[in-house]
C-alpha positions in Angstrom: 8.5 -135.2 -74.6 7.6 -131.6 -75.6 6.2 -130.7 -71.7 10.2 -132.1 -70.6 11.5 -129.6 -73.3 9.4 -126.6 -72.4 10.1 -127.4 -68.5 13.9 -127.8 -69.3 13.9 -124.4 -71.2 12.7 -122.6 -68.5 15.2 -124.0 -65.8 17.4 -123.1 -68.0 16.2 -119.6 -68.2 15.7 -120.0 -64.3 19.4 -120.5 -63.7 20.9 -118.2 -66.6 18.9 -115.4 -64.8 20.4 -116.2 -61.0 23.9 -116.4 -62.7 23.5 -112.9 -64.5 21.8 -111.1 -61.3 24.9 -112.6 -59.2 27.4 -112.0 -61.9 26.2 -107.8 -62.0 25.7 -107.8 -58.0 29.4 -108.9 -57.8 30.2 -106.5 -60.7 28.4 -103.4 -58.3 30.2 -105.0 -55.1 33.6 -104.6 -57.0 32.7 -101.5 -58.1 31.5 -100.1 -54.7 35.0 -101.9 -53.5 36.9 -99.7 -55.4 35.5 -96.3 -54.9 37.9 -94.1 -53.3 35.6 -91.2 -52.4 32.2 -90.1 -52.1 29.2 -89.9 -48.9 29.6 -93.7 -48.1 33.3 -93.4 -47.8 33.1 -89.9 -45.9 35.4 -88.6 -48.7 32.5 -86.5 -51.3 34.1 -84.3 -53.6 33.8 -80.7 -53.8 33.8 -78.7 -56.9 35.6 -75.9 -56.4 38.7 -73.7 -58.2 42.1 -72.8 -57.8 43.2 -72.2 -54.3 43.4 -68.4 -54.8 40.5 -68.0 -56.1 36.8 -67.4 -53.8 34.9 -70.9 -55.0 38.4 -73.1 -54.2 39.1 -71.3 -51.0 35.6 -71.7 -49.9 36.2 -75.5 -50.5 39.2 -75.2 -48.2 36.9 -73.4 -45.4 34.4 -76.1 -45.9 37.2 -78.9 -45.6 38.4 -77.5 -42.6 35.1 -77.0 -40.8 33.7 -80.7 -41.5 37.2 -82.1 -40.2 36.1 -82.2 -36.7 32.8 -83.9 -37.8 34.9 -86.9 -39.4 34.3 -85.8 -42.9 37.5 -85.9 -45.0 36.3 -83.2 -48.1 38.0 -84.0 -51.3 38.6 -80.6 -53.4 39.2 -80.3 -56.8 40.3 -77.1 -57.4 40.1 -77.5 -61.3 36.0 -77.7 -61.6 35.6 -74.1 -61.7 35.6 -71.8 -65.3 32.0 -69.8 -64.6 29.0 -71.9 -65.3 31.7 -75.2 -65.6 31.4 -75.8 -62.0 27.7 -75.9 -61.9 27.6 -78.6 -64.3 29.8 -80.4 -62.8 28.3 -81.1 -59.2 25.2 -81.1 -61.3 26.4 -84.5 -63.5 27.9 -85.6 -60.8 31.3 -85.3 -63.2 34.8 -86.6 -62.6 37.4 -84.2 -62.3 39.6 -84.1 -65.5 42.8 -81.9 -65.9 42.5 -78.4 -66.9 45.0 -75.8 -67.5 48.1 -75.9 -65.7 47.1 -76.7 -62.1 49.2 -79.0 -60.3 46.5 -80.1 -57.3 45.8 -83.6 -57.5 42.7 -84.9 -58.8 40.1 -86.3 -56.6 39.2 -90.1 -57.8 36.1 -90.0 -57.9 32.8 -87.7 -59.5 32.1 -84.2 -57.9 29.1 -84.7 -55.2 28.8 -80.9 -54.0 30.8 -77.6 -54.4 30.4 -73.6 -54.4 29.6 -71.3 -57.2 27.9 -67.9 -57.7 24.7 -67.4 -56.2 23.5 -65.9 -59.4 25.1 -68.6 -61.8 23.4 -71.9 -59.6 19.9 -69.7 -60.4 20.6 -69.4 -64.0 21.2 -73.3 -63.8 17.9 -74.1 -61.6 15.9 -72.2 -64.3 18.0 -73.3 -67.2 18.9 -69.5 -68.5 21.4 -67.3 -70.0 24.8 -69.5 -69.8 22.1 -72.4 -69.4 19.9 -71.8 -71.6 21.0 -74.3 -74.6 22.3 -77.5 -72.2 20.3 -80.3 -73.5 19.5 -80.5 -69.4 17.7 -78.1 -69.1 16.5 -76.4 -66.1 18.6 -78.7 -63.1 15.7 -78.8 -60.5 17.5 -81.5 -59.1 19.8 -79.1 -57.5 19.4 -77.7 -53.6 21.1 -75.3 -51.7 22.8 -75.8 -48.2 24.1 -71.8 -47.1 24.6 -68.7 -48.6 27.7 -67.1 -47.7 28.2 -63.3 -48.6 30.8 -62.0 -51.0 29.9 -58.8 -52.5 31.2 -58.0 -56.0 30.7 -54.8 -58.0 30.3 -53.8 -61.8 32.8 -51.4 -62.3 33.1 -49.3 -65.2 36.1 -47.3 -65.2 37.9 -45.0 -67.6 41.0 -43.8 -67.9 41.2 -39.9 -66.4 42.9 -38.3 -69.7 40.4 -40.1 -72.0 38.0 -37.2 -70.9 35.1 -40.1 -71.5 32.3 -38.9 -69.2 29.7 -41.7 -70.3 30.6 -45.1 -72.5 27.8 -43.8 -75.2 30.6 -41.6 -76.2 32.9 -44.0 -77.5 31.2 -44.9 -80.2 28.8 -41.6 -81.1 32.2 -39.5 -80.9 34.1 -42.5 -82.8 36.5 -42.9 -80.2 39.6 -44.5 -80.6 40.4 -46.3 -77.3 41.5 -49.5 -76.1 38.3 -51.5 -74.1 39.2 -54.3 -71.5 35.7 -55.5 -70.8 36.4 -59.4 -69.0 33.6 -61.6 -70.1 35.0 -65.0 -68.3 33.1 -63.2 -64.1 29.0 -63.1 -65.0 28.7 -64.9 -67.8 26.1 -63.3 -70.3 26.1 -60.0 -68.0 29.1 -57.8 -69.7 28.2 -58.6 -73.1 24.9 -57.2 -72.9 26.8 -53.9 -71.4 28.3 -54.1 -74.6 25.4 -54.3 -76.7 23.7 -51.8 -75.0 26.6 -49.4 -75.3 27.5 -50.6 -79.6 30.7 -51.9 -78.5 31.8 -54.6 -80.6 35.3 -55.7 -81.5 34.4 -55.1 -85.5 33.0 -51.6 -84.5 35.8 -51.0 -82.0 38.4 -51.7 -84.5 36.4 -49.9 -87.2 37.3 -46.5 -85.2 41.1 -47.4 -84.8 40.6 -48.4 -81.5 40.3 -52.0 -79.8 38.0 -54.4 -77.5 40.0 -56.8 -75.3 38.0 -59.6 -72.9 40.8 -61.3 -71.5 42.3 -59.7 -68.7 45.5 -61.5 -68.2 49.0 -59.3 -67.9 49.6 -59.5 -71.6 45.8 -57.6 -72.1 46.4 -54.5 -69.4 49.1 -52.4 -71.5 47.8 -49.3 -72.7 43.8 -49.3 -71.5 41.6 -46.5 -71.7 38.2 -48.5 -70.5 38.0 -51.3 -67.7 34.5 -53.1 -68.1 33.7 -55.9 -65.9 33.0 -57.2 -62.0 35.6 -55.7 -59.2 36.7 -56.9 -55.7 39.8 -55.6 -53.6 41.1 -59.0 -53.5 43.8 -60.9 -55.2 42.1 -63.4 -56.7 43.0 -64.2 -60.6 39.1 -63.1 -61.5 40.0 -59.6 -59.8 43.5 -58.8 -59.4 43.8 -56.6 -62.9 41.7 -54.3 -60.8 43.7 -54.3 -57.5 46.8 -53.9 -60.3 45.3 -51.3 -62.5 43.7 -49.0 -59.7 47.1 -48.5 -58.7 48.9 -47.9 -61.6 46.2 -45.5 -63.3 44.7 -42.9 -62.5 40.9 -43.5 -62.9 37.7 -42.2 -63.3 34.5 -44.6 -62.6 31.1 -44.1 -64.4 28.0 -44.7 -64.2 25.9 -47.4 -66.2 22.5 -46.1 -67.8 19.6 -46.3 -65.1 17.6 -48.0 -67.8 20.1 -50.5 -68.5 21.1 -50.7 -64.3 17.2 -51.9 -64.0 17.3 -54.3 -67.1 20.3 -56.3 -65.6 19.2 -56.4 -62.0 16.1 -58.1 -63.3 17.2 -60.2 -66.0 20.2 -61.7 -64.1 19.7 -61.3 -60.5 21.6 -58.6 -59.8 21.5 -55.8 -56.8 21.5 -52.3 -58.0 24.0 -51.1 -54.9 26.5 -48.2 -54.1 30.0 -48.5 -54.9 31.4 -46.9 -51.5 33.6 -43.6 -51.7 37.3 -45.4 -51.4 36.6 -48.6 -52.2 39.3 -48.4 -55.3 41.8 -46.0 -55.5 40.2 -42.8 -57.3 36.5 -43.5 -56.4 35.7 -40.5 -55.0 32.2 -40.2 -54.4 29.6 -42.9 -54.2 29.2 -44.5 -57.5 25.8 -46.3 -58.4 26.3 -49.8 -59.9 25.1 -53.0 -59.9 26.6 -56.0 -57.7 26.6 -60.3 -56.7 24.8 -61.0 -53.9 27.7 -64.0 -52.7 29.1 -67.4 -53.4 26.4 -71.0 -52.7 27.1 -74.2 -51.1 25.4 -76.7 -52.5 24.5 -80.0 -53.9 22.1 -82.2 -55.4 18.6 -83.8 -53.9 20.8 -87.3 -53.9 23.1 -85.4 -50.8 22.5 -87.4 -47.8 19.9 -85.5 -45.0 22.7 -86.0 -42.2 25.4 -84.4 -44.4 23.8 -81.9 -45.5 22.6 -81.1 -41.8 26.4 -81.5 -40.1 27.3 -78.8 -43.5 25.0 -76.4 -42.5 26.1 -77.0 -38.8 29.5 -76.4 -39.0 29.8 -73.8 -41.5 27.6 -71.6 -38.7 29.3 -73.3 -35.7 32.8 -72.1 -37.8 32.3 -68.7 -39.2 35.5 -67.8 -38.0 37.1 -69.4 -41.0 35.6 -66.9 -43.1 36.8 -64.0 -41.7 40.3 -64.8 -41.8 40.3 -66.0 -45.4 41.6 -63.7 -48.5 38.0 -63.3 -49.2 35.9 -60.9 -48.7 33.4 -64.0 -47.0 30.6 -63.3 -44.4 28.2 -64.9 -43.1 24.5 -63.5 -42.3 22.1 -65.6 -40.5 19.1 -64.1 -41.8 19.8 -65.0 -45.6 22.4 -68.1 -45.3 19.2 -70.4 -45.9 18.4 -69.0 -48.9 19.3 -68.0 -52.8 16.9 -66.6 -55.1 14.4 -69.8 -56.5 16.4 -72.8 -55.9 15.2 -75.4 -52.9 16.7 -75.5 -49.3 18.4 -78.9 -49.1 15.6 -80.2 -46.4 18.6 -81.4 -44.3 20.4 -78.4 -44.0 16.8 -76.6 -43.3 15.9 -79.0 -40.4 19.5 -77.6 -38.9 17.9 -73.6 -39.9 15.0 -74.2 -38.2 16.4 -76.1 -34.7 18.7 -72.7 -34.7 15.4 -70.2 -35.6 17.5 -68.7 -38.1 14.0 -69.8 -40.3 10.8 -70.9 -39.3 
């Protein structure tokens, strides 16, 4: 009687177990039914920005040059907001509404995207805007090309301020009215400010103010502009391609010391601001500067996708220099950004081309 009851048990346990594993393999077939994007579907999700701005225009470049290839790239222009993005493709996050964007959202989690060469380091090592995710360093993350888009730090003063150097705000007790934008380079501008003492409480201490947003509201009455610069009209930039016109400016320097300290701590280019690159620059002005904006992905990105990306993104280059971007594309770095791994199928398509050995 008690050998029928043990055998009985474990049929019992036999057949509970078929009946679970077929009950969860119909709960993933559903589940897989009802995805609406992603690499199996043809439809992955790029995390990009607004339209306007470089990292969602780059997703419409990259949308554009995989059509041909059968991809159908869904963008979702509301993953960016500086480090934001990166976590995004990185977590493999679903898009949630942000701010007032009226793009529709992709259905589905973010599979790839662009964001700032220096800012997908920061992440692969886990530093600065990084540095206190519970993730830690995302090693997990790989790059596919490396498309150029210069940016400089531009420091620029107003010309009947007389400021000649930004130490002199604070040892002459200057009362003036700092924009320094904080939301382009994460950690990068308020360690200029450190350097130079300029804090809001010291700033307002002096009768004067410190200002880091650099919406139209923030732009009346400036004496000091602080903060990355492009000539294009992107939201990140267009104060500068609005206040270079308007005012008549003088652009400084940054310390040498301090030049050196952020091109090694963040990843930064010391580089030459050209004569006329803004209204007012008048001689060659040494700075610092981005190297460009990444595609990329994580180590889950299929080989042959990752391959056709890096394909078409060489095969279409076009589509770069007609955007609003300042985009380019250069063959002998495209395969490569600072510490973070070459996706290995977008390196077997470098290395068929000998753009890398």
């Amino acid at each position: 009687m008690r050998m029928k009851f043990v055998i009985s048990a474990a049929m019992l346990c036999a057949v509970l177990w078929i009946a679970g594993t077929a009950m969860a393999q119909n709960a993933v077939g559903q589940s897989a039914a009802k995805r609406e994007t992603g690499y199996a579907l043809k439809k992955p999700v790029f995390g990009g920005a607004c339209p306007t701005c470089p990292w969602g225009e780059m997703g419409e470049i990259v949308r554009e040059a995989m059509k041909g290839y059968g991809w159908d790239v869904q963008i979702c222009y509301v993953c960016a907001g500086g480090p934001r993005e990166t976590r995004m493709v990185s977590g493999a996050m679903m898009p949630e509404p942000r701010g007032t964007g009226t793009e529709p959202l992709p259905k589905g989690p973010v599979d790839f995207g662009a964001t700032g060469s220096q800012f997908l380091q920061w992440a692969y090592l886990g530093i600065h805007d990084f540095a206190k995710d519970k993730e830690g360093p995302r090693k997990h993350l790989r790059v596919i090309a490396h498309i150029q888009e210069p940016t400089y730090y531009v420091v620029a003063v107003k010309a009947s301020s007389g400021i000649k150097e930004l130490s002199e705000i604070v040892e002459k007790r200057l009362p003036v009215k700092v924009l320094a934008t904080t939301s382009i380079g994460g950690d990068i501008t308020p360690t200029v400010l450190e350097f130079y003492g300029l804090s809001k409480e010291k700033m307002a201490s002096q009768g004067g103010e410190l200002r880091t947003e650099s919406g139209a509201d923030h732009r009346q009455g400036l004496d000091v502009i602080i903060g990355f610069g492009s000539m294009v009209n992107a939201p990140e930039y267009n104060f500068w391609y609005e206040l270079t016109q308007k005012e008549d400016l003088i652009y400084l320097e940054i310390a040498p010391a301090l030049r050196a300290k952020l091109a090694k701590d963040f990843y930064m280019v010391e580089k030459t601001m050209p004569q006329g690159y803004f209204r007012g620059i008048n001689r060659p002005i040494q700075t610092l500067g981005r190297t460009g904006t990444v595609i990329y992905g994580r180590d889950d990105m299929p080989d042959d996708f990752a391959y056709t990306l890096a394909k078409a993104m060489d095969e279409q280059q076009e589509l770069l220099q007609w955007s609003s971007m300042n985009f380019s594309y250069n063959w002998r770095s495209v395969w490569k950004a600072f510490d973070v791994p070459l996706h290995p199928g977008a390196a077997k398509y470098y290395r068929e081309v000998r753009y890398m050995k």
